[in-house]
N, C-alpha and C positions, 0 to 999 in steps of 0.2 A: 605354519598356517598357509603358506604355499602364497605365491602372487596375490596381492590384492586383500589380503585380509583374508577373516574367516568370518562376513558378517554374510544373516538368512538372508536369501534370497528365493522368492517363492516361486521364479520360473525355471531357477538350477532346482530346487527341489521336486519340481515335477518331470523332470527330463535325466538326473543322474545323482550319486554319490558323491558327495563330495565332503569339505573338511566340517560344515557343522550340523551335517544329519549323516557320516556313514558311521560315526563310531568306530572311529578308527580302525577300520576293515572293511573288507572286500564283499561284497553280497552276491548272490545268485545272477543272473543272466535276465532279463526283462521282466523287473520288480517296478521300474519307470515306464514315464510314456514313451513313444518310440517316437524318432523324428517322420518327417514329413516322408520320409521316402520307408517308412515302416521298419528301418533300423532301431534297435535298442540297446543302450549305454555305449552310444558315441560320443557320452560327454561324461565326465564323471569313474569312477568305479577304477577303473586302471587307466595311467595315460597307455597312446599307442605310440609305437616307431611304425612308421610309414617308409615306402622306396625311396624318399627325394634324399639328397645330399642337403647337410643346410648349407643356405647359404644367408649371412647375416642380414643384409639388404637384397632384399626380390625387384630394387629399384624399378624397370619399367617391366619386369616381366611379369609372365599369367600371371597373376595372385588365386586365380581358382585350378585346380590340378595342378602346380607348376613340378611337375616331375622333371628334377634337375639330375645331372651328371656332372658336378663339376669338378669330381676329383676331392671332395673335402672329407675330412677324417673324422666327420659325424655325419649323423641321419639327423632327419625330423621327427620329432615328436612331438601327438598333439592330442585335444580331447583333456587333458587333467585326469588326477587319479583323488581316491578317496580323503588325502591327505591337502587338496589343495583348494583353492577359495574361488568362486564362483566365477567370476573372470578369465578362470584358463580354463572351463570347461566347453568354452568356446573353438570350434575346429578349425579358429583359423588364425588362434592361438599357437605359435609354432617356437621350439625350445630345442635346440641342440642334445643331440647325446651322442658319445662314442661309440663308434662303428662296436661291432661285438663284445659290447657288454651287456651284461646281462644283470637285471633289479627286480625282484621284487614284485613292485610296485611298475611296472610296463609290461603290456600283451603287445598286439600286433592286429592289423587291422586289414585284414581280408577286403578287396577291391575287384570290383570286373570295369574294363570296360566295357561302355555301351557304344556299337559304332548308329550312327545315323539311320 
């Protein structure tokens, strides 16, 4: 049931898949509402690995982008996937996985910066 349980949640159901509306599986591409920035299943549906290195404690660092380097032998992943419970489908939700592995249940999350 993934972090948190697997109880409804009516604001994860309007924004992504998760463990107690995907039916244990994967769905199409912008079947939810999209977030504020017009993205669709950045929460839900499959968790993503992201660029940063984790690192367990962000102690005083960014907590928003914090695209780290610090040599550690997992990435970040975040967003939740269909299997988990409404709480990690939050993005800033962030859960260790090994560098070059590969599941399943994780895509990857496409980013641009914007400069000023």
């Amino acid at each position: 049931s993934g972090c948190g349980g697997c109880n409804k949640d009516i604001n994860a159901d309007k924004i992504g898949w998760y463990c107690n509306n995907s039916g244990s599986k994967t769905h199409p591409v912008a079947q939810k509402n999209p977030n504020n920035w017009g993205l669709y299943d950045m929460g839900g549906n499959v968790r993503e690995v992201v660029h940063d290195d984790y690192i367990s404690n962000l102690g005083s660092a960014a907590q928003t982008g914090p695209v780290n380097s610090s040599g550690s032998k997992d990435t970040v992943i975040r967003g939740g996937g269909w299997d988990n419970g409404p709480v990690v489908l939050r993005a800033a939700f962030r859960t260790p996985n090994k560098k070059n592995s590969r599941y399943s249940l994780i895509g990857f999350r496409c980013v641009r910066t914007l400069k000023p």
